[in-house]
C-alpha positions, 0 to 999 in steps of 0.5 A: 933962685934955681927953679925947681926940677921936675919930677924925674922917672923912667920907662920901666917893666909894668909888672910892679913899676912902683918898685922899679920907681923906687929902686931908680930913685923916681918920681914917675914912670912910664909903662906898656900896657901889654904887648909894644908890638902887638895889636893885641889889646891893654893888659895890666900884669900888675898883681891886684889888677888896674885898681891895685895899681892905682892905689899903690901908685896913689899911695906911693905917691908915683905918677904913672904914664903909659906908651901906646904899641908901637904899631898904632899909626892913625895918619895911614892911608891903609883902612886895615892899619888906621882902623885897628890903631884907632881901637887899639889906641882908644882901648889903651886910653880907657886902660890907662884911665883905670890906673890913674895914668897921667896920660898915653903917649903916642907917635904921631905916625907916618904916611909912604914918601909918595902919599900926601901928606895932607891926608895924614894930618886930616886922619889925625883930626877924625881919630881925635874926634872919634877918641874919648879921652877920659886922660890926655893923649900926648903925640911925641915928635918921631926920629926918622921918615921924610913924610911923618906926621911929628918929626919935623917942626913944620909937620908938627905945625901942620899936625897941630892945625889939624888936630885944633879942629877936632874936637878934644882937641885941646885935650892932646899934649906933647910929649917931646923926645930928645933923642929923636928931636936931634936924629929927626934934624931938629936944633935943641938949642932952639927947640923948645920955644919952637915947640911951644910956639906951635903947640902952646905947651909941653907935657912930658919929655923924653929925655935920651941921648942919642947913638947917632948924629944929627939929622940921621933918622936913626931912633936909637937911643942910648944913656945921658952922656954917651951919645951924640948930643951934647950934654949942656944942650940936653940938660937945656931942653930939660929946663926950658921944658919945665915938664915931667921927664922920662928917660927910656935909656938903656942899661936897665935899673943901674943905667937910669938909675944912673941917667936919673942922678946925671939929671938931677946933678945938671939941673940942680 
């Protein structure tokens, strides 16, 4: 008998993502709180606020996730990017508690090619000692740096020894991206058992195919099919994942909309 697939969404616009949910035929969504590139603090656009947005998700029966800025990176050596990331990244996990957010994903971050790496993964475990988190932090496996704290899975081992002896934890997920797991020079075919392996679980994928080739270091990422990877093997990640799926593709409502039936069609 074919297991049943996982709810399927999109990363959309916050102003009325219920809305865009339906148009696109989803399940859940992913949405910024306010600027991605902006170290300005959550904003919810949602009209009503964050208590309206709750109980139209609620209602519609929508899970919402939410992607902290772009510019947050807790491993920094440099006070004046890993101070400002930690209280923005707590203020977005307190914002996304208020709408009932499923969970705040985060990049794992990176340190210059000449810093120690150690450094990084050990200001990894004092942000999560420090970090309330009232919904589960989802670290996502990033696409490019030789000395990033997610992109490749001996990072990733390195990072999660690390967060283990933090204290929350065992509140921290994984959020795995396709696109940047083939840039990043990680094989999809084996991928997912070697994930689980080091992090015991998966909570969200990210599934986008890919503009460039493998082990490029390139995060761009473009519609399901018409990239770099091939479509049985993402189809593959998606079910040995077993986990809600996002695509953050391209080609606004049509092209996910469109993204979201290719899933539907593979893994029926």
């Amino acid at each position: 008998m074919a297991s049943t697939p996982p709810p399927l969404g999109a990363h959309v616009d916050q102003e009325d993502p219920i809305a865009q949910a339906r148009a696109r035929g989803a399940h859940i969504v992913q949405i910024f709180l306010g600027d991605p590139q902006s170290y300005k603090g959550p904003v919810v656009r949602y009209e009503g606020g964050a208590e309206a947005l709750r109980a139209a998700a609620d209602e519609a029966g929508i899970g919402i996730y939410v992607h902290a800025p772009y510019p947050i990176n807790v491993a920094s050596t440099n006070n004046r990017i890993r101070i400002p990331g930690r209280k923005l990244l707590q203020q977005h996990v307190s914002a996304a508690a208020q709408i009932g957010a499923r969970g705040v994903i985060v990049h794992g971050g990176h340190l210059g090619a000449d810093q120690d790496a150690a450094t990084g993964f050990d200001n990894w475990r004092k942000c999560i000692d420090g970090l309330e988190m009232p919904v589960p932090l989802l670290i996502e496996n990033t696409a490019g740096g030789d000395n990033a704290m997610a992109r490749r899975l001996e990072a990733i081992a390195r990072l999660w020894d690390a967060i283990g002896q933090a204290d929350g934890g065992d509140t921290v997920g994984f959020c795995l991206d396709t696109c940047h797991a083939h840039a990043g020079g990680n094989d999809l075919g084996t991928l997912v058992d070697q994930v689980r392996a080091i992090t015991g679980r998966i909570d969200l994928v990210h599934a986008n195919d890919s503009r460039d080739v493998f082990d490029s270091g390139a995060d761009r990422h473009t519609n399901l099919g018409d990239g770099h990877i091939d479509p049985d093997a993402l189809a593959d990640v998606i079910r040995a994942a077993a986990a809600p799926t996002l695509v953050e593709t391209p080609g606004g409502e049509q092209g996910q909309a469109a993204d979201i039936a290719w899933l539907r069609g593979r893994l029926a």
